[in-house]
C-alpha positions in Angstrom: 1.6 16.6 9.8 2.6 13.6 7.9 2.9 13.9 4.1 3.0 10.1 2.3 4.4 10.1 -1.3 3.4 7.3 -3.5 5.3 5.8 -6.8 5.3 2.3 -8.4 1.8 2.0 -9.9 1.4 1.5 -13.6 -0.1 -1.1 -16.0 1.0 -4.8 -15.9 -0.3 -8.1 -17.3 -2.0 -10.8 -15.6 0.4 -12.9 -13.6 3.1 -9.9 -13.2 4.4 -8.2 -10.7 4.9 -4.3 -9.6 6.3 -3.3 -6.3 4.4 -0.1 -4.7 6.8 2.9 -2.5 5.6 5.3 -0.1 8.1 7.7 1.4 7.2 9.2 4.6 8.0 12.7 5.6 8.6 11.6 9.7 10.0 8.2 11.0 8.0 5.1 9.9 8.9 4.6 13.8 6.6 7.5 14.7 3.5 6.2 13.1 1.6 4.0 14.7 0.1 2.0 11.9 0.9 2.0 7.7 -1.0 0.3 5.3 -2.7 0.1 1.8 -5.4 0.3 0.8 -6.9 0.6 -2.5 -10.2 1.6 -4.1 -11.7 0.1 -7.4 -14.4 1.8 -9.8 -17.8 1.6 -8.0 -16.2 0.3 -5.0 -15.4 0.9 -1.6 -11.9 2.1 -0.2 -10.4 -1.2 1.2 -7.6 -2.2 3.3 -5.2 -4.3 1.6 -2.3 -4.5 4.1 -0.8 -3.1 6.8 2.3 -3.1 8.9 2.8 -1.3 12.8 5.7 0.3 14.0 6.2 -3.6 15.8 6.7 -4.9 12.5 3.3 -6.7 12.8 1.4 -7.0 9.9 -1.9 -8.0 8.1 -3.7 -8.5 4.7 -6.7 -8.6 3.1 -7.5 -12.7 2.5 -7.6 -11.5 -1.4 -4.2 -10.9 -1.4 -2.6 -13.2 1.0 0.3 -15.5 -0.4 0.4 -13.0 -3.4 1.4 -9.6 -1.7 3.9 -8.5 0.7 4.0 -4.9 3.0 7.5 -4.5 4.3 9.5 -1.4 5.1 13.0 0.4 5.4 13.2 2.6 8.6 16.0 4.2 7.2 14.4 5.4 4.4 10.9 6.2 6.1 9.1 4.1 3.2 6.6 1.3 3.5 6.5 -1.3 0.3 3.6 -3.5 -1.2 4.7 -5.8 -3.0 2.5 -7.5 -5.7 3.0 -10.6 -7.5 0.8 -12.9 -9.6 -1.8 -10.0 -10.2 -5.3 -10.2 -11.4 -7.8 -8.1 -13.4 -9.1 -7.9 -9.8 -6.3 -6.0 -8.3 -6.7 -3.1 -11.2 -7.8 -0.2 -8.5 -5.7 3.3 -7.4 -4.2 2.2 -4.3 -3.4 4.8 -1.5 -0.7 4.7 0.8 -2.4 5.2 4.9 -0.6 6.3 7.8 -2.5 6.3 11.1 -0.4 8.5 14.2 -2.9 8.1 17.6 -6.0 10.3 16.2 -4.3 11.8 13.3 -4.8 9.7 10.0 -2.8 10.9 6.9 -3.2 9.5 2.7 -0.8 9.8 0.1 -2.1 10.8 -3.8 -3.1 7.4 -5.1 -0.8 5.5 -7.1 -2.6 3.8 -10.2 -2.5 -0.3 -10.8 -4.2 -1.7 -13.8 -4.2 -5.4 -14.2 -6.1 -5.9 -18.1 -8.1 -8.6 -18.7 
């Protein structure tokens, strides 16, 4: 079992920046993929970005240029990130770790963008 603790979220303006945390409770090493994702009113859960234990990564095209998924092994924690935010971005986004068949979530961590 692998327990993912958010922090980071809160309420910024348009154009700012916030930088998401999500600490681990096994090696970053260990899991096989960790991501965001993030889920607005109305909407569906969707993946925002995601990094492998390769270092590879990948990002939803409405967030390319503008937000970054990195990590610190030695910490166990993944990062997202955000600059030049939107009204669009306002959603609770959730910290995703996926081990072979086992897929684990963190709380939620809430962003709101106003417009």
């Amino acid at each position: 079992q692998v327990q993912l603790v958010e922090s980071g979220g809160g309420l910024v303006q348009p154009g700012g920046s916030l930088r998401l945390s999500c600490a681990a409770s096994a090696s970053i090493f260990s899991i096989n993929f960790m991501g965001w994702y993030r889920q607005a009113p109305g909407k569906e859960r969707e993946l925002v970005a995601q990094i492998t234990s390769g270092a590879s990564t990948n990002y939803a095209d409405s967030v390319k240029g503008r937000f970054t998924i990195s990590r610190d092994t030695a910490k166990n924690t993944v990062y997202l990130e955000m600059n030049s935010l939107k009204p669009e971005d306002t959603a609770v986004y959730y910290c995703n770790g996926q081990k072979w068949t086992s897929e684990y979530w963190g709380q939620g961590t809430q962003v709101t963008v106003p417009s």
